[in-house]
PDB file of N, CA, C and O in Angstrom:
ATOM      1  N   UNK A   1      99.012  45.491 158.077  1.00  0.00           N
ATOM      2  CA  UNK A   1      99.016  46.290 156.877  1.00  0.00           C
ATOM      3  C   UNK A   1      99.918  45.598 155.859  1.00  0.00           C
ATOM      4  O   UNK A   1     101.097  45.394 156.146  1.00  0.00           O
ATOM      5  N   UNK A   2      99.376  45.202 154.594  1.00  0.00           N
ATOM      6  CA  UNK A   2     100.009  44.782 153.659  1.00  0.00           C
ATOM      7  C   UNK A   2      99.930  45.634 152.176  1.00  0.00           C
ATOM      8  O   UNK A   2      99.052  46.107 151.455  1.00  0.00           O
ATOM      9  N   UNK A   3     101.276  45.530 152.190  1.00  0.00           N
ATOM     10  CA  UNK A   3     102.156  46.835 151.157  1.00  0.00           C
ATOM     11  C   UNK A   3     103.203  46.267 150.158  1.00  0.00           C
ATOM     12  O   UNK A   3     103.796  45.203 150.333  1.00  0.00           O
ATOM     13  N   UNK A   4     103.392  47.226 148.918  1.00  0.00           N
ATOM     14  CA  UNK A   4     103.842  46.388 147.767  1.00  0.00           C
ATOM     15  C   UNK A   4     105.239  47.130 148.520  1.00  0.00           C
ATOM     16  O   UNK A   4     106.151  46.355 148.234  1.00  0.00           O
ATOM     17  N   UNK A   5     105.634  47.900 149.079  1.00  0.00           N
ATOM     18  CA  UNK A   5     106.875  48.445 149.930  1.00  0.00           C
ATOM     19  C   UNK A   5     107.869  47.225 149.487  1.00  0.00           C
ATOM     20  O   UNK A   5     108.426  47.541 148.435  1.00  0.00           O
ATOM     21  N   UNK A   6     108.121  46.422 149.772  1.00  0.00           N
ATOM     22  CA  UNK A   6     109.078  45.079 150.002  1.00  0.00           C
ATOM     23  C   UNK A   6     109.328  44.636 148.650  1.00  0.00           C
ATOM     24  O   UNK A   6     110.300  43.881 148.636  1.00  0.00           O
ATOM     25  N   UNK A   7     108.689  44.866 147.209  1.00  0.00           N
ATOM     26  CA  UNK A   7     108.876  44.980 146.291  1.00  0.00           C
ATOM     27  C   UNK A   7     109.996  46.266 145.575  1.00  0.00           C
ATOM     28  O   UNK A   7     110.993  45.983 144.911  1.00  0.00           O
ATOM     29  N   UNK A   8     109.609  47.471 145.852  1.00  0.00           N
ATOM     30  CA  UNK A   8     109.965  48.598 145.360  1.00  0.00           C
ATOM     31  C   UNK A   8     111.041  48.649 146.417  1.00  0.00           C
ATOM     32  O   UNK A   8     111.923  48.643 145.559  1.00  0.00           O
ATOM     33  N   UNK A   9     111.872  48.703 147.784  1.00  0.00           N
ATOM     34  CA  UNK A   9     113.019  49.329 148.074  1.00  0.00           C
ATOM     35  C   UNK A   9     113.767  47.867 148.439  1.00  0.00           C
ATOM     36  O   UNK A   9     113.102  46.911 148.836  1.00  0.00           O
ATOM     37  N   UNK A  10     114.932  47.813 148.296  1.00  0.00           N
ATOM     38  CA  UNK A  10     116.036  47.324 148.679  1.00  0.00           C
ATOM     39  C   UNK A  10     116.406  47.642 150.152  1.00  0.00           C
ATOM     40  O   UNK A  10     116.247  48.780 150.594  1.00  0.00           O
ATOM     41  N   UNK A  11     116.739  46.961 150.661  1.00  0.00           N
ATOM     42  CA  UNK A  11     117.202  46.556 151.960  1.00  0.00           C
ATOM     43  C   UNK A  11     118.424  46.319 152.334  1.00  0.00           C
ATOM     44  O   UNK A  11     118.863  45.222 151.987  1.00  0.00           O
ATOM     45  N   UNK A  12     119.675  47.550 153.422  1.00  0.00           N
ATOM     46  CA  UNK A  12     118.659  48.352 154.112  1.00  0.00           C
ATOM     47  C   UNK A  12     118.718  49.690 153.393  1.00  0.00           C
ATOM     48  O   UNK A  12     119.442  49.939 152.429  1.00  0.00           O
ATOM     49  N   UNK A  13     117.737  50.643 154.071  1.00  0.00           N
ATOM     50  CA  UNK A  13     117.390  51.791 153.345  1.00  0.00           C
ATOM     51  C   UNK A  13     116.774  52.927 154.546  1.00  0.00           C
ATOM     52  O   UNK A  13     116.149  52.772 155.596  1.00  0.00           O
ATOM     53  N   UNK A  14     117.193  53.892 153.951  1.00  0.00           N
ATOM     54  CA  UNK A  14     116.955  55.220 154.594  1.00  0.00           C
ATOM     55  C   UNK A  14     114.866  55.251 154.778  1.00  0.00           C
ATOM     56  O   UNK A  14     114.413  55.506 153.662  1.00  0.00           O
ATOM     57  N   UNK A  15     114.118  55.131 155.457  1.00  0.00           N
ATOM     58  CA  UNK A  15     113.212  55.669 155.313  1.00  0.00           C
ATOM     59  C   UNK A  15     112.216  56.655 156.070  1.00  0.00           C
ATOM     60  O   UNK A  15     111.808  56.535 157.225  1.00  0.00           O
ATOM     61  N   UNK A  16     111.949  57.558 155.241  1.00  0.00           N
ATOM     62  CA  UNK A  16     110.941  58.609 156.286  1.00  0.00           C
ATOM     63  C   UNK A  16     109.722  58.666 156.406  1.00  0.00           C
ATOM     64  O   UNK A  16     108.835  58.799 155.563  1.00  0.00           O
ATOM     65  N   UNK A  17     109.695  58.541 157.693  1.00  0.00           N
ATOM     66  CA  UNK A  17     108.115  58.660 158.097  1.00  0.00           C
ATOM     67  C   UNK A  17     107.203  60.394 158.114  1.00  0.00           C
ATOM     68  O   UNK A  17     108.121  61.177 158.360  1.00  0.00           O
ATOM     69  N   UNK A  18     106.304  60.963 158.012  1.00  0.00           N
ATOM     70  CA  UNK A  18     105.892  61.880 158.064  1.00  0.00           C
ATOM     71  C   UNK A  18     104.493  61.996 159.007  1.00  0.00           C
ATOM     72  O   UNK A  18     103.338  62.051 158.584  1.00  0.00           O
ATOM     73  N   UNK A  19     104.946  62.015 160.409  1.00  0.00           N
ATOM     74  CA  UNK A  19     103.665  61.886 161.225  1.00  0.00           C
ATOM     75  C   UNK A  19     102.995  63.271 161.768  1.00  0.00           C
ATOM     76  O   UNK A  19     103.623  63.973 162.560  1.00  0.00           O
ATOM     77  N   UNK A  20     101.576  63.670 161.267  1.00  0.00           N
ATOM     78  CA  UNK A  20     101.002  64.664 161.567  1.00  0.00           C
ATOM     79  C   UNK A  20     100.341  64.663 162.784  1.00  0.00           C
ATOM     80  O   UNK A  20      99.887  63.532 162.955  1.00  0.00           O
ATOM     81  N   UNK A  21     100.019  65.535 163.892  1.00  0.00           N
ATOM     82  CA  UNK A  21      99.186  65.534 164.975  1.00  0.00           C
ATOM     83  C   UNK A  21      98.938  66.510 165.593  1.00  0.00           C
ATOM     84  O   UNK A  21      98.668  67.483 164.890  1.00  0.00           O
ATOM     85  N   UNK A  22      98.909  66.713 167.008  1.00  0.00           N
ATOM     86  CA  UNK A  22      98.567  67.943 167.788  1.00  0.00           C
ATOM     87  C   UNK A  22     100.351  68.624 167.948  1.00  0.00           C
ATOM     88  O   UNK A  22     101.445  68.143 168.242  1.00  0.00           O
ATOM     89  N   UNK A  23      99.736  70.197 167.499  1.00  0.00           N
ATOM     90  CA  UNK A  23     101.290  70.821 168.363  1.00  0.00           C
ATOM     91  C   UNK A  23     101.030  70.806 169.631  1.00  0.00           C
ATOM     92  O   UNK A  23     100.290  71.546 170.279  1.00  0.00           O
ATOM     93  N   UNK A  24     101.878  69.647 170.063  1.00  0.00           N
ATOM     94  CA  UNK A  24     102.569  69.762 171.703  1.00  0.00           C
ATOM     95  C   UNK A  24     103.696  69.001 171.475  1.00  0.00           C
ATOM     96  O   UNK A  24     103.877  68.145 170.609  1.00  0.00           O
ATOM     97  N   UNK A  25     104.556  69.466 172.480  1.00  0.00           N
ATOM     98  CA  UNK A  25     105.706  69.136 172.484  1.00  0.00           C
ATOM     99  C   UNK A  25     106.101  67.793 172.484  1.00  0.00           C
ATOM    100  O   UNK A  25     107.023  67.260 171.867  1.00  0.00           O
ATOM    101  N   UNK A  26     105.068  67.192 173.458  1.00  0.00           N
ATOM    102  CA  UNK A  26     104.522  65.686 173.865  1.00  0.00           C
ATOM    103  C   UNK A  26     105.059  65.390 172.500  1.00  0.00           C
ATOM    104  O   UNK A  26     106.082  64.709 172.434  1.00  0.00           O
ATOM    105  N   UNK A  27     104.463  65.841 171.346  1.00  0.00           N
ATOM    106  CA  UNK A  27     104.323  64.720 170.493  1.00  0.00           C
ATOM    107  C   UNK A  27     105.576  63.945 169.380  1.00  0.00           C
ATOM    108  O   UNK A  27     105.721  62.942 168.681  1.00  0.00           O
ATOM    109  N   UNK A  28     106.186  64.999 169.731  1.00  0.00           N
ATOM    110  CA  UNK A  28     107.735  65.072 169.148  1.00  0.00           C
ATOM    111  C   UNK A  28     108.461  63.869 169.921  1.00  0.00           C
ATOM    112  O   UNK A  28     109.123  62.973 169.399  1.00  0.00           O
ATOM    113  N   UNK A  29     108.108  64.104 171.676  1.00  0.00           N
ATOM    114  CA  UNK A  29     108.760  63.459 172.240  1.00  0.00           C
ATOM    115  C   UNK A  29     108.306  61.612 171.839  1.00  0.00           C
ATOM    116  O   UNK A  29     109.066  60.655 171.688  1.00  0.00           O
ATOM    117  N   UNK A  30     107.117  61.663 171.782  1.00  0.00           N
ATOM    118  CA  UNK A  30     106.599  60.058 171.716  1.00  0.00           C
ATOM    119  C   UNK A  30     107.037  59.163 170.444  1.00  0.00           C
ATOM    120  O   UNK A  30     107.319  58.013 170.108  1.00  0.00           O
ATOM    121  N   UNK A  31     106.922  60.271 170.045  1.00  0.00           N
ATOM    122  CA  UNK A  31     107.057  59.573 167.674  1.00  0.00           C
ATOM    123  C   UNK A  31     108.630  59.448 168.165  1.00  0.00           C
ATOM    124  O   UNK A  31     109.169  58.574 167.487  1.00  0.00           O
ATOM    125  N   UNK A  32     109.322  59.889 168.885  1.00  0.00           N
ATOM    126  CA  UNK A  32     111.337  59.175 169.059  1.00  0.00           C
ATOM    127  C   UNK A  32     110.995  58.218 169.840  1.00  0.00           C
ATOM    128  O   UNK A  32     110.997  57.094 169.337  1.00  0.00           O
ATOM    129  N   UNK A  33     110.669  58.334 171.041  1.00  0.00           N
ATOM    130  CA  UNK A  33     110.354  56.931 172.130  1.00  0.00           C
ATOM    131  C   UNK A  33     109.609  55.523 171.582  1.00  0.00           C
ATOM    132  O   UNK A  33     109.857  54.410 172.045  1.00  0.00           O
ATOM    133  N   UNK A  34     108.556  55.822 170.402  1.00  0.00           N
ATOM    134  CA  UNK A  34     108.300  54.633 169.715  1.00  0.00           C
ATOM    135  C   UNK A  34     109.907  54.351 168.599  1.00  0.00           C
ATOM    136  O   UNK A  34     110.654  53.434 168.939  1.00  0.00           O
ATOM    137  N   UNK A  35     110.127  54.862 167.844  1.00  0.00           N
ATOM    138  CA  UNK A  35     110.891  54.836 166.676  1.00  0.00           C
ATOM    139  C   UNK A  35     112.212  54.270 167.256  1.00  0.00           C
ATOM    140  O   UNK A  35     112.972  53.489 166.685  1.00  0.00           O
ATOM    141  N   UNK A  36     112.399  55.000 168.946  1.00  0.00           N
ATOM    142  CA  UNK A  36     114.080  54.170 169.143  1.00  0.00           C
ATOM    143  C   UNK A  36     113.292  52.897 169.999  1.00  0.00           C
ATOM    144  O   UNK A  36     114.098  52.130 170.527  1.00  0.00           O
ATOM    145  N   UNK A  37     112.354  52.676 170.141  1.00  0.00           N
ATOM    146  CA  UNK A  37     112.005  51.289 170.877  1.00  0.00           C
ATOM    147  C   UNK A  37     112.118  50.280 170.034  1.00  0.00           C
ATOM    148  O   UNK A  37     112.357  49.200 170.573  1.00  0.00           O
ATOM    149  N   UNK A  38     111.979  50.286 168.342  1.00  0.00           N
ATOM    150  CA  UNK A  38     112.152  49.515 167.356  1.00  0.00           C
ATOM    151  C   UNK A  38     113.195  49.521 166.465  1.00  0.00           C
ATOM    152  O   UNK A  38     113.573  48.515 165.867  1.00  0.00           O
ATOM    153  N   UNK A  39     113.899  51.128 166.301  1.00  0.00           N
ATOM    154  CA  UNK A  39     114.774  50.867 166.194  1.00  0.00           C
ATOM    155  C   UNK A  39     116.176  51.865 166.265  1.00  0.00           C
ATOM    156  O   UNK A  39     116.561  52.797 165.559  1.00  0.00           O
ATOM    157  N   UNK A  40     116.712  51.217 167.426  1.00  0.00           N
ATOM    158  CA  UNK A  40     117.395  52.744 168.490  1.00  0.00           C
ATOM    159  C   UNK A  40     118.591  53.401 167.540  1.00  0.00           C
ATOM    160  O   UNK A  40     119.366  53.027 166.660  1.00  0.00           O
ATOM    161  N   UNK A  41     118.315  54.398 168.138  1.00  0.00           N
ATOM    162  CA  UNK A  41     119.838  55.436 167.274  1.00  0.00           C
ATOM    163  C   UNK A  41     119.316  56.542 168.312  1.00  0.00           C
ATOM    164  O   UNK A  41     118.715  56.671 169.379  1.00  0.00           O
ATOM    165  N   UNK A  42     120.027  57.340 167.160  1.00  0.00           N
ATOM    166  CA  UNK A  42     119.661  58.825 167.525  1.00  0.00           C
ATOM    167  C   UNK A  42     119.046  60.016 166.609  1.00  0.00           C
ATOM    168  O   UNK A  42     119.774  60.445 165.714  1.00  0.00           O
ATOM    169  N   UNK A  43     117.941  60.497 166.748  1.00  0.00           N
ATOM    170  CA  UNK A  43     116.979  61.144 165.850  1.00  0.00           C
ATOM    171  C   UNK A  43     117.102  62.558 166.127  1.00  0.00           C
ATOM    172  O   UNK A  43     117.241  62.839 167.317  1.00  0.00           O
ATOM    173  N   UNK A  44     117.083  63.549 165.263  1.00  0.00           N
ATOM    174  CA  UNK A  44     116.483  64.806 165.273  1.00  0.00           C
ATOM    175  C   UNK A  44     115.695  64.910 164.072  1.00  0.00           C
ATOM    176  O   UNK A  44     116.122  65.368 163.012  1.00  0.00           O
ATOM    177  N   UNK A  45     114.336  64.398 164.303  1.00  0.00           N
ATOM    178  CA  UNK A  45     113.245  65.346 163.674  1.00  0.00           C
ATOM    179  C   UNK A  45     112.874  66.441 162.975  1.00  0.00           C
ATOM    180  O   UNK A  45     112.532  67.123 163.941  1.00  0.00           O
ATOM    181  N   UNK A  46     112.718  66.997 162.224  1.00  0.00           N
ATOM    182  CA  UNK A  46     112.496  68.035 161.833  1.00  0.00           C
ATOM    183  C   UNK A  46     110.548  68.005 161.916  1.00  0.00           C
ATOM    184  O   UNK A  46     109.707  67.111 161.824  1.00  0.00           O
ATOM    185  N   UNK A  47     110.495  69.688 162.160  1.00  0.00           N
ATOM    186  CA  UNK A  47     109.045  69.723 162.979  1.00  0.00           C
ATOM    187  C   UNK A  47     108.869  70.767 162.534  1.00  0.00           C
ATOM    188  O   UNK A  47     109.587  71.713 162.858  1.00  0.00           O
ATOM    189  N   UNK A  48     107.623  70.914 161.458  1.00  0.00           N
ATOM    190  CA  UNK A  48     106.856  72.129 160.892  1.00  0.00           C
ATOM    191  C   UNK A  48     105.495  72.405 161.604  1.00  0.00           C
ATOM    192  O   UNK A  48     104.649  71.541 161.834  1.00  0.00           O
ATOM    193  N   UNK A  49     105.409  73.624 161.894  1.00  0.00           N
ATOM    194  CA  UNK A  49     104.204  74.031 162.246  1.00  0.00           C
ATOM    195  C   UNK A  49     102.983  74.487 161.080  1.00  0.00           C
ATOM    196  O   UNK A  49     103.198  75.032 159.997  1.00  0.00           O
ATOM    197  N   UNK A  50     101.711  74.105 161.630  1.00  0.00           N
ATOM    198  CA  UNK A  50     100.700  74.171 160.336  1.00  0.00           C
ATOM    199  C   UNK A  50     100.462  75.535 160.650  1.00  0.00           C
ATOM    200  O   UNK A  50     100.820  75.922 161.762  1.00  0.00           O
ATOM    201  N   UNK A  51      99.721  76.624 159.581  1.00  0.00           N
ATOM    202  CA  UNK A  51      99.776  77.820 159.316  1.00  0.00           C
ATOM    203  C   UNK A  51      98.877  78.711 160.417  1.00  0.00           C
ATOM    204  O   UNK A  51      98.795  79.938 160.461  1.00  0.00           O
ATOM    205  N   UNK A  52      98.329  77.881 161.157  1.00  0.00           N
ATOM    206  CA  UNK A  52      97.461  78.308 162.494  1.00  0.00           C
ATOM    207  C   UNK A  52      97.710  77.718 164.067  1.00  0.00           C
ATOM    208  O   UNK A  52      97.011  77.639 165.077  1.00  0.00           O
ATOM    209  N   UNK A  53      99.008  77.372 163.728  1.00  0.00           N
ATOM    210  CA  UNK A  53     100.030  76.707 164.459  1.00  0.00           C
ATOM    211  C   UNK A  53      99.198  75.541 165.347  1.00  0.00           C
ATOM    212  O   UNK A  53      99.684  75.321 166.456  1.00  0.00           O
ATOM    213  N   UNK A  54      97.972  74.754 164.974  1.00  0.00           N
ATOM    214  CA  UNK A  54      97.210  73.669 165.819  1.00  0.00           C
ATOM    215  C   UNK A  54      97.377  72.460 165.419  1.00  0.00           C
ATOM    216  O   UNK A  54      96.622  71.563 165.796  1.00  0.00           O
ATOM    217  N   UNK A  55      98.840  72.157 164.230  1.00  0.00           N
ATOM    218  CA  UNK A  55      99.161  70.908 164.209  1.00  0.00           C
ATOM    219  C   UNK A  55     100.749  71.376 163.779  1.00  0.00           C
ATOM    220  O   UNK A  55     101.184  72.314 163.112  1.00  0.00           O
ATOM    221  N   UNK A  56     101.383  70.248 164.500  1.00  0.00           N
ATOM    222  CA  UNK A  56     103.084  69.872 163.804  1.00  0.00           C
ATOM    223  C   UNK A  56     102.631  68.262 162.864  1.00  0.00           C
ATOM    224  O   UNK A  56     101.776  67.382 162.966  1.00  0.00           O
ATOM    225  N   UNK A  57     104.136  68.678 161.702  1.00  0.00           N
ATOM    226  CA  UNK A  57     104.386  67.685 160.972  1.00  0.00           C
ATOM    227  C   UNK A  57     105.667  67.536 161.271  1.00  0.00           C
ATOM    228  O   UNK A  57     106.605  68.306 161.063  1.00  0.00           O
ATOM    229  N   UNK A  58     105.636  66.137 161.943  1.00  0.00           N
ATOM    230  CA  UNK A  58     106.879  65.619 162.314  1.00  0.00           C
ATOM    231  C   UNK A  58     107.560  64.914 161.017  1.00  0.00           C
ATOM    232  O   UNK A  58     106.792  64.264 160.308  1.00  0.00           O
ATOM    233  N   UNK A  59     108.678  64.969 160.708  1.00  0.00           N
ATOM    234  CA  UNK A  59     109.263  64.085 159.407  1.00  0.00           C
ATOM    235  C   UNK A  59     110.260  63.373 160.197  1.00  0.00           C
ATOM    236  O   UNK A  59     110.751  64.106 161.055  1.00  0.00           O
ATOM    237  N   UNK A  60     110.791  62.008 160.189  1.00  0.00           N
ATOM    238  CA  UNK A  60     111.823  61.195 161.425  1.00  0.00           C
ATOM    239  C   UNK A  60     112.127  60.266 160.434  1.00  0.00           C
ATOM    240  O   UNK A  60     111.274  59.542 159.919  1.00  0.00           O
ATOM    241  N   UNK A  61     113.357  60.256 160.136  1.00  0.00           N
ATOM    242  CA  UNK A  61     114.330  59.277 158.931  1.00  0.00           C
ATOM    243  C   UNK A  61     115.191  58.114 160.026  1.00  0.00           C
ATOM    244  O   UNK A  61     116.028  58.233 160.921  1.00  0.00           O
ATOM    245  N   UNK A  62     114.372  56.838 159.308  1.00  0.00           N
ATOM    246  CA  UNK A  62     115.033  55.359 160.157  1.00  0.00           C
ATOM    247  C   UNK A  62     116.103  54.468 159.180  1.00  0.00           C
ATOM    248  O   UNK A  62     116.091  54.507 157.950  1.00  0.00           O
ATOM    249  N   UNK A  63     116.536  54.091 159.567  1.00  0.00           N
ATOM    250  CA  UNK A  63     117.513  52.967 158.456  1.00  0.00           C
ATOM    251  C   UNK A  63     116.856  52.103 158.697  1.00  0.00           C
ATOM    252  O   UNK A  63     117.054  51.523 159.765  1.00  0.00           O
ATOM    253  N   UNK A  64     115.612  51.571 157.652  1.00  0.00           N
ATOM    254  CA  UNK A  64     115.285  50.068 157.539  1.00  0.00           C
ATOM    255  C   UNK A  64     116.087  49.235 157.061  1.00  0.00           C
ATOM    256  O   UNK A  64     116.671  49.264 155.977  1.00  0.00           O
ATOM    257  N   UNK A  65     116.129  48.272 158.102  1.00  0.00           N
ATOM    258  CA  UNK A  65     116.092  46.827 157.905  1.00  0.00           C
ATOM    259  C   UNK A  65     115.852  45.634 156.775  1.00  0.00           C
ATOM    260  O   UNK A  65     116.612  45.052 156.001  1.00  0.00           O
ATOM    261  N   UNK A  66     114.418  45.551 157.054  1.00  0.00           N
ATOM    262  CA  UNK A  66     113.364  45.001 156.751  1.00  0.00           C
ATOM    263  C   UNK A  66     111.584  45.062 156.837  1.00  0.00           C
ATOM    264  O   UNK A  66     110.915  45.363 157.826  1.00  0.00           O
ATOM    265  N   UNK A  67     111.080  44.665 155.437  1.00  0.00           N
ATOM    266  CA  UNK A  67     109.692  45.351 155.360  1.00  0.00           C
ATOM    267  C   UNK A  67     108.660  45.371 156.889  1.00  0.00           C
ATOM    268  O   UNK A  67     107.840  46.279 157.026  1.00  0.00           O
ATOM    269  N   UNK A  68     108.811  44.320 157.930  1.00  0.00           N
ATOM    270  CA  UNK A  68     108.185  44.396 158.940  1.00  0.00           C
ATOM    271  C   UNK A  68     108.603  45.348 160.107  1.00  0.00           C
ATOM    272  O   UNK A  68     107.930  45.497 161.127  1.00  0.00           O
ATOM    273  N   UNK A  69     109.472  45.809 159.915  1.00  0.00           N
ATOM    274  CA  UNK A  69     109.942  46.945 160.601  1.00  0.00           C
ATOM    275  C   UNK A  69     109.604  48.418 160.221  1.00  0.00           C
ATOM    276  O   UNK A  69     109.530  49.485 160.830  1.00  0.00           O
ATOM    277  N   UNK A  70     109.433  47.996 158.945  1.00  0.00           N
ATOM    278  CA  UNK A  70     108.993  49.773 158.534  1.00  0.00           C
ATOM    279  C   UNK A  70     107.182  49.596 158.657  1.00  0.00           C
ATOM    280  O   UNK A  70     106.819  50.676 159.125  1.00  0.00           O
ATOM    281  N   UNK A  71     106.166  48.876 158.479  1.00  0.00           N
ATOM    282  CA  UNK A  71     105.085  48.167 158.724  1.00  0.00           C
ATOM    283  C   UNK A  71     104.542  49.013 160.051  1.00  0.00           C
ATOM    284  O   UNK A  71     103.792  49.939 160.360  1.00  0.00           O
ATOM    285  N   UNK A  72     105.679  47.791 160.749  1.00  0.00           N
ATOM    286  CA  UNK A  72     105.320  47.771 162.489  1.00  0.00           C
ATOM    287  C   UNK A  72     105.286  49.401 163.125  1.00  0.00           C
ATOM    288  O   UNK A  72     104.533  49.844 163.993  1.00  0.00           O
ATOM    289  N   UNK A  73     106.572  50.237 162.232  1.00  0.00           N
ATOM    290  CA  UNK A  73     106.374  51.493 162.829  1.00  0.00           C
ATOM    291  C   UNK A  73     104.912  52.108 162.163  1.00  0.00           C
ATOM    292  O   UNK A  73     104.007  52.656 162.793  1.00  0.00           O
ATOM    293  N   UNK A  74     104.959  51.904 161.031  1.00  0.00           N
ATOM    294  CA  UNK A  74     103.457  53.208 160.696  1.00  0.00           C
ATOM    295  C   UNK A  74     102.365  52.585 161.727  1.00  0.00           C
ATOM    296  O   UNK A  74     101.729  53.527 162.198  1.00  0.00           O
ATOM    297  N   UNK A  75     101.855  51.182 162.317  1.00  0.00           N
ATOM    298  CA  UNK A  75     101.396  50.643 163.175  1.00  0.00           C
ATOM    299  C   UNK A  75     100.983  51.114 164.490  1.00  0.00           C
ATOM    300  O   UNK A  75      99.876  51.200 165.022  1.00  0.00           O
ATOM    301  N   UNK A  76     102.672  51.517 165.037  1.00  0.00           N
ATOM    302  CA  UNK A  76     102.819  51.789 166.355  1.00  0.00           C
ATOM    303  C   UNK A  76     102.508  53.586 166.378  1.00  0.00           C
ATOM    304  O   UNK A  76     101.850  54.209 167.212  1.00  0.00           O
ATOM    305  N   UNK A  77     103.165  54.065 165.274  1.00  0.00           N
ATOM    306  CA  UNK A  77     103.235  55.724 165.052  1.00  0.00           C
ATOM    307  C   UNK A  77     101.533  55.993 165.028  1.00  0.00           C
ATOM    308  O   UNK A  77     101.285  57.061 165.588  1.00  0.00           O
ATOM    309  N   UNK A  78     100.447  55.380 164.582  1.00  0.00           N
ATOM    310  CA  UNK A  78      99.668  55.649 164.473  1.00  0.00           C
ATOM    311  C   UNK A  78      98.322  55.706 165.530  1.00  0.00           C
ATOM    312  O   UNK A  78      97.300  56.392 165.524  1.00  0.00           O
ATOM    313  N   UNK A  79      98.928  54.454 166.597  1.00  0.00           N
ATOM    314  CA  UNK A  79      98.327  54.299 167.936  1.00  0.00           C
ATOM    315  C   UNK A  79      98.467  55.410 168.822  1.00  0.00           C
ATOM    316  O   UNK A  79      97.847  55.466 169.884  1.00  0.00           O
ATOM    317  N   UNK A  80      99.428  56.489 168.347  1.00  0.00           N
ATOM    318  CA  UNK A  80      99.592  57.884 169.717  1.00  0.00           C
ATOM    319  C   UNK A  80      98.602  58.115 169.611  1.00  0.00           C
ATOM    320  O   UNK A  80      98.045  57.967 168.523  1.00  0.00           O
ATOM    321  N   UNK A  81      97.760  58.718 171.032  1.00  0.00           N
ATOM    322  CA  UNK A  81      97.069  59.568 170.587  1.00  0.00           C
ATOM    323  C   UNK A  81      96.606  60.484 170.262  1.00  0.00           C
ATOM    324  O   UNK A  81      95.408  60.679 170.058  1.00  0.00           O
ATOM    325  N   UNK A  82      97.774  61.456 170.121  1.00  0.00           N
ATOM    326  CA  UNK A  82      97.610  62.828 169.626  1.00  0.00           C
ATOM    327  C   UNK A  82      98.091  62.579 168.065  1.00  0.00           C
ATOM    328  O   UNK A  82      98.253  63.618 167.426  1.00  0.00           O
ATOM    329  N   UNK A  83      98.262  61.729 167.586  1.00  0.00           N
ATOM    330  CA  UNK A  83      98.491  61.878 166.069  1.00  0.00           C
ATOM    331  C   UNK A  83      97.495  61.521 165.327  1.00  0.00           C
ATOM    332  O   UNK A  83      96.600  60.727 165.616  1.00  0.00           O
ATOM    333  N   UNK A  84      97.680  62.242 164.147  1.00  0.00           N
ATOM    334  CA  UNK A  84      95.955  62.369 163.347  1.00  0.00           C
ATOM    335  C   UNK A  84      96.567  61.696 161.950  1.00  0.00           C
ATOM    336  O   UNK A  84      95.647  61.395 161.189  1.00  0.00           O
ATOM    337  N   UNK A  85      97.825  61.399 161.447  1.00  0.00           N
ATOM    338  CA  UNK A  85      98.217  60.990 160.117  1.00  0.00           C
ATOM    339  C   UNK A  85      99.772  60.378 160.206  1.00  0.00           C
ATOM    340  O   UNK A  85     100.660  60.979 160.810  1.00  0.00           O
ATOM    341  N   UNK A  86      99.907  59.556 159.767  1.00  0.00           N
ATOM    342  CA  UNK A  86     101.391  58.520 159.536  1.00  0.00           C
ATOM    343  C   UNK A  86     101.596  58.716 158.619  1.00  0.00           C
ATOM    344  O   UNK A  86     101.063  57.675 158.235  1.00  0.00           O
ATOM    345  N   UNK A  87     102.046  59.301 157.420  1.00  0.00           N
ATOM    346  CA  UNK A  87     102.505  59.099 156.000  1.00  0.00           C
ATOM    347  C   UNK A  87     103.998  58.786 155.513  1.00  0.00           C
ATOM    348  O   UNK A  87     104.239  58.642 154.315  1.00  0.00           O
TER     349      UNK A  87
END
């Protein structure tokens, strides 16, 4: 995926991901297990339920690095397979 991203933010930088998918708990758990595999800390998520409660929107704030790191996650975030949107 190639993105004008690396133009517009300075490095490093706070950035949030917003990954939509199935409500299960699972999915909370996987979107941290990818995110600290690339890049470890410690996360609490914030997790909205959709109005018929059959999807969460996960929101998960990383300190980028560099543009291939923020890339690689919408990449990896998007291979779960209970997630339906990376934004």
């Amino acid at each position: 995926m190639k993105t004008k991203l690396n133009v517009q933010l300075e490095f490093p930088t706070p950035f949030t991901y917003k990954v939509l998918g199935l409500a299960q708990q699972e999915l909370v758990d996987r979107i941290v297990e990818v995110v600290q595999h690339h890049v470890p800390g410690d996360y609490l998520p914030n997790i909205k339920s959709s109005s018929k409660g059959n999807y969460y929107s996960v929101s998960i704030t990383i300190h980028a690095t560099h543009i291939e790191q923020i890339e690689t996650l919408y990449e990896e975030l998007g291979k779960i397979d209970i997630v339906r949107m990376v934004l």
